[in-house]
C-alpha positions as CSV (number, residue, x, y, z in Angstrom):
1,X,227.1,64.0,-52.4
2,X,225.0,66.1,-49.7
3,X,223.8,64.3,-46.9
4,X,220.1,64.5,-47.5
5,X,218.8,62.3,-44.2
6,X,220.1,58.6,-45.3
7,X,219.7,58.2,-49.1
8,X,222.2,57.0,-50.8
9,X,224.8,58.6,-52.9
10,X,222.4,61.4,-54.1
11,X,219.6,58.8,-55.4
12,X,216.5,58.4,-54.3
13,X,215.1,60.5,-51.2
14,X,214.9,57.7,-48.1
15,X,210.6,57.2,-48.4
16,X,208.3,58.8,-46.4
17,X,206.1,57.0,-44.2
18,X,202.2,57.9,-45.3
19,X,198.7,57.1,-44.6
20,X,195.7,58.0,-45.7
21,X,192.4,59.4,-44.3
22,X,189.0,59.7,-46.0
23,X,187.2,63.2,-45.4
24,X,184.0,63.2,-47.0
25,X,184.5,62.3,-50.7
26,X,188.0,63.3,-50.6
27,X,191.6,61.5,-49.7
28,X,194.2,63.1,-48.1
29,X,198.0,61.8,-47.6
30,X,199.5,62.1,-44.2
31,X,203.4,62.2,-44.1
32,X,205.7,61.7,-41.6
33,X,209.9,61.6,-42.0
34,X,213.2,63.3,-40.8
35,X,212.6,66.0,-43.5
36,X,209.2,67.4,-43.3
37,X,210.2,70.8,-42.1
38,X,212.2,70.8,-45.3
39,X,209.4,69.7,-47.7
40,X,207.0,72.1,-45.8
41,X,209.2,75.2,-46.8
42,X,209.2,74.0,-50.5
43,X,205.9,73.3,-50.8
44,X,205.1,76.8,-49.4
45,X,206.7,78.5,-51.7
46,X,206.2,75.9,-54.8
47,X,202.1,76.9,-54.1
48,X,201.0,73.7,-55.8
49,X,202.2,75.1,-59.4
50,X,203.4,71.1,-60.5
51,X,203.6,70.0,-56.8
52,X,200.9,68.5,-54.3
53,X,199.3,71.2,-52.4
54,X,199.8,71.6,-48.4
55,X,197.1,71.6,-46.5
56,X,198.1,71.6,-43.0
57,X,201.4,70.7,-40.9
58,X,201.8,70.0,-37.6
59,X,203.3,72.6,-35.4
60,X,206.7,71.3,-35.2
61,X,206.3,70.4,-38.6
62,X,206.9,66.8,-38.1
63,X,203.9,65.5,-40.2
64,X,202.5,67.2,-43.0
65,X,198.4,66.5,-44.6
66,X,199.0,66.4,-48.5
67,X,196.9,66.8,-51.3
68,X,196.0,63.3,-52.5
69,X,197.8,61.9,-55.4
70,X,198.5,58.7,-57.2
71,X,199.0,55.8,-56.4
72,X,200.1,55.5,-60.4
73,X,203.5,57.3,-60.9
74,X,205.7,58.1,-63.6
75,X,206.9,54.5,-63.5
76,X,204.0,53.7,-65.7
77,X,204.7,55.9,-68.3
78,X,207.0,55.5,-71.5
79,X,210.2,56.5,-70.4
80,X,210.5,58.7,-73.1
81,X,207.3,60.7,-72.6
82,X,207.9,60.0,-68.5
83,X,211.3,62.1,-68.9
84,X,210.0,65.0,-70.5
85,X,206.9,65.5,-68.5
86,X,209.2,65.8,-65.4
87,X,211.7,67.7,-67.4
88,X,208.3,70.0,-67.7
89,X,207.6,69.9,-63.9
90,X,211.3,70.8,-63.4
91,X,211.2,73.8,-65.8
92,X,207.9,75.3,-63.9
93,X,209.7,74.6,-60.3
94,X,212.6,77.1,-61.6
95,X,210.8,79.6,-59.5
96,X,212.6,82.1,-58.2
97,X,214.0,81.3,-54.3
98,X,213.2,83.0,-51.6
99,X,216.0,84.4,-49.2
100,X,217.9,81.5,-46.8
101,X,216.9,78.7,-49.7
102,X,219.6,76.1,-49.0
103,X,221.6,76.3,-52.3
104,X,223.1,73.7,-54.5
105,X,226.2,75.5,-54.5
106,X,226.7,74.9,-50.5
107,X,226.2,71.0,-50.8
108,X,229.5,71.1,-53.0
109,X,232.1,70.5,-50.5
110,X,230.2,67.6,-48.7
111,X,229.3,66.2,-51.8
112,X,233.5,66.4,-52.8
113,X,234.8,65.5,-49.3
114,X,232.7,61.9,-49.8
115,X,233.7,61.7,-53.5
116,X,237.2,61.6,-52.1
117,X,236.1,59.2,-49.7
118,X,234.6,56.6,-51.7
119,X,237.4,57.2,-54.6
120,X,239.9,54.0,-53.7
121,X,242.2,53.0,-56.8
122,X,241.1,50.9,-58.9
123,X,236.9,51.3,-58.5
124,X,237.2,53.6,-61.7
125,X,239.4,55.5,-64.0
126,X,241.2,58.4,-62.7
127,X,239.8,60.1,-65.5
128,X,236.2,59.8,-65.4
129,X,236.9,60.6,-61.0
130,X,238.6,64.1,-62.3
131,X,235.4,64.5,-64.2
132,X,232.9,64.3,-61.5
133,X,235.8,66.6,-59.4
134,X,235.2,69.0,-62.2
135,X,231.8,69.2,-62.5
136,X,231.4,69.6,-58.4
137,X,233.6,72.6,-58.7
138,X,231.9,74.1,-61.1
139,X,228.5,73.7,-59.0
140,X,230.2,75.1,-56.5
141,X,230.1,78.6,-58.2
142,X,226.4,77.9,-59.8
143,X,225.0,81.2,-58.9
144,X,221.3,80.2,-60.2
145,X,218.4,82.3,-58.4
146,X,215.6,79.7,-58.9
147,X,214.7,76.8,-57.0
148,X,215.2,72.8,-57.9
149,X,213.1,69.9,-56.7
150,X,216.6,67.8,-56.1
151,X,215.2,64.6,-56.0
152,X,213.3,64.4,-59.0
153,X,212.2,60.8,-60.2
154,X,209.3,58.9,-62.0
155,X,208.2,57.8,-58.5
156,X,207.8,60.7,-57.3
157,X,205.8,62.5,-60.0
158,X,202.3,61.0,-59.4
159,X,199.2,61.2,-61.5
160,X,197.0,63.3,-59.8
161,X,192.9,64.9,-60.6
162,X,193.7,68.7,-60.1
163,X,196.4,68.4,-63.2
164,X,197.7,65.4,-65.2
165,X,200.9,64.8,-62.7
166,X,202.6,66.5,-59.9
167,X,205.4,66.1,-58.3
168,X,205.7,64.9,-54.2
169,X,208.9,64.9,-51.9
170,X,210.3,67.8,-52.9
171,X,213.5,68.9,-50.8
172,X,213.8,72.6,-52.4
173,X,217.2,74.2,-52.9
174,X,218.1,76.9,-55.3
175,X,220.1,75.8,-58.3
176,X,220.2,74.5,-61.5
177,X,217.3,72.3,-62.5
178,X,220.2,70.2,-64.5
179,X,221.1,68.3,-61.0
180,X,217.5,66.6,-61.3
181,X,218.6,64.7,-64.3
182,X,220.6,61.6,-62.5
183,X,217.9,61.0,-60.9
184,X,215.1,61.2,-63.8
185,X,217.3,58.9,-66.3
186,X,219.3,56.8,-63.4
187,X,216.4,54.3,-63.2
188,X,216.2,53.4,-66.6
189,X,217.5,50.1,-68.4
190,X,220.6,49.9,-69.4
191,X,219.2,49.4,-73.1
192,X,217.8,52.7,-73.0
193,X,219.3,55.7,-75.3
194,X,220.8,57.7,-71.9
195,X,222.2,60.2,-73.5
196,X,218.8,60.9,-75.6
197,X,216.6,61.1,-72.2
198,X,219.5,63.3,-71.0
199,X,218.5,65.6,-73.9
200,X,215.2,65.2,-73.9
201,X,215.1,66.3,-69.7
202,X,217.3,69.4,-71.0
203,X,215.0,70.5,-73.7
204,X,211.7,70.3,-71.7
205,X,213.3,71.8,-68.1
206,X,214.9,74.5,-70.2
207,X,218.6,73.6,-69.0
208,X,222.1,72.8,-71.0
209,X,222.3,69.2,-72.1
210,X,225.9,69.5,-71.3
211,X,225.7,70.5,-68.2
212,X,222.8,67.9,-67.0
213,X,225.3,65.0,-69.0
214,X,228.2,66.3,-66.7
215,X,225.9,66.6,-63.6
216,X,224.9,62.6,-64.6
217,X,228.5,61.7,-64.6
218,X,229.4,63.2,-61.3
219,X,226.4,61.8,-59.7
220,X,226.7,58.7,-61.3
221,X,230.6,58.5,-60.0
222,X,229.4,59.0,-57.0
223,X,226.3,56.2,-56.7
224,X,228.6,53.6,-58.3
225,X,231.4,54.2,-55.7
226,X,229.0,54.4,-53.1
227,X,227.4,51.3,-53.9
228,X,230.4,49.2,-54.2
229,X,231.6,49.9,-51.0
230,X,228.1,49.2,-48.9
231,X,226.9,46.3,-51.6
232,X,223.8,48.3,-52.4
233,X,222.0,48.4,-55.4
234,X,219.8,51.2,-56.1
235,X,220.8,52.1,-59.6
236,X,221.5,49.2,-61.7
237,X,225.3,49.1,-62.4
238,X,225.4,49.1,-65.9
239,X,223.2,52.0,-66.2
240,X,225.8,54.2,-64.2
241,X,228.9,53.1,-66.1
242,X,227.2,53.6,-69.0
243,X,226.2,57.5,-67.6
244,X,230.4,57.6,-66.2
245,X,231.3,56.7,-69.6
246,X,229.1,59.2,-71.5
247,X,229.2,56.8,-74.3
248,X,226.9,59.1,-76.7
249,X,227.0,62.8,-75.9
250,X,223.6,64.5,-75.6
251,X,222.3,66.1,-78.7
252,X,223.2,70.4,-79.0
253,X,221.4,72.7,-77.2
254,X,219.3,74.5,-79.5
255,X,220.3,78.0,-79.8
């Protein structure tokens, strides 16, 4: 996976550092981390349609003042109905990019070159680590003109006054929207029907269940690998062998 500033495996974005400051009657959110630059852009363009506004930036663009949202996230929500509102958010984000976006299809050879990495005998059937090989290849050619979140989640999608939820932490490349569904289903229970969130993501972002099952496999290779070799545990275990396995393919994509 793409090194996006110290998350790991292509999970959750490392979390920003914020405060907050009362002006008047309203509350705004300062944030501060390695990748505000980044968020800055996206925001920018994104113009608050499903994300928090941007109000100001430094000039260096080292801390950014944010439309207030939250504190309740997605996290609260049925994970049903949680999955399609940001399968919703990430069909609205599939704006088109503007020129120099950082696209999904350039992360491809990191993202492979750690795959092989992490990929020791034995962690995983050869199989299911051809799979993921696959499915990076094939992003490598994604020749998609509109613009992703990339690490969308249920805690960052925050319940906010100027509409029902928007999205924070957005890192912005152009690409398929069907990357952002690891990362929407990953934090789930195990007991949970994967394959039917997987579906129901596709359906409301407007992207190929197929294609957002394989991107969940490949991602999901990825975190487990990762996670056995450092001993971390930011997606429960069972949830991403059950996501390597595909044990129930997503439902058809309706034609």
């Amino acid at each position: 996976m793409p090194d996006r500033g110290g998350s790991a495996a292509w999970g959750d974005r490392a979390g920003a550092a914020r405060r907050t400051r009362r002006a008047g009657r309203r509350a705004q959110d300062f944030v501060s981390h390695p990748r505000c630059a980044e968020e800055a852009a996206a925001l920018e363009h994104f113009d608050g349609a499903g994300v928090v506004r941007l109000l100001a930036a430094s000039a260096d663009r080292a801390a950014l003042l944010l439309e207030r949202v939250g504190p309740a996230t997605l996290e609260t929500v049925r994970a049903e109905e949680a999955t399609e509102i940001a399968g919703e958010l990430a069909r609205r984000l599939a704006v088109p990019a503007p020129a120099g976006t950082r696209s999904l299809a350039s992360t491809a050879g990191p993202w492979l070159a750690q795959l092989e990495q992490l990929a020791a005998p034995g962690l995983l059937p050869t199989r299911e680590v051809d799979r993921a090989r696959e499915l990076i290849a094939q992003l490598a050619d994604d020749r998609t003109a509109t613009m992703l979140h990339a690490d969308l989640h249920f805690g960052n999608v925050l319940r906010a006054e100027r509409e029902p939820w928007l999205a924070i932490d957005p890192i912005g490349w152009r690409g398929t929207a069907a990357f952002d569904a690891f990362t929407v289903v990953a934090k789930t229970t195990p007991t949970r029907d994967l394959a039917g969130l997987i579906t129901r993501f596709s359906h409301a972002a407007h992207v190929d269940p197929g294609l957002a099952e394989r991107c969940c496999q490949a991602r999901a290779v990825t975190a487990y690998l990762h996670q056995e070799h450092v001993g971390g545990e930011w997606f429960d275990r069972d949830v991403l062998l059950a996501l390597i396995s595909g044990t129930s393919p997503p439902r058809p994509w309706p034609r």
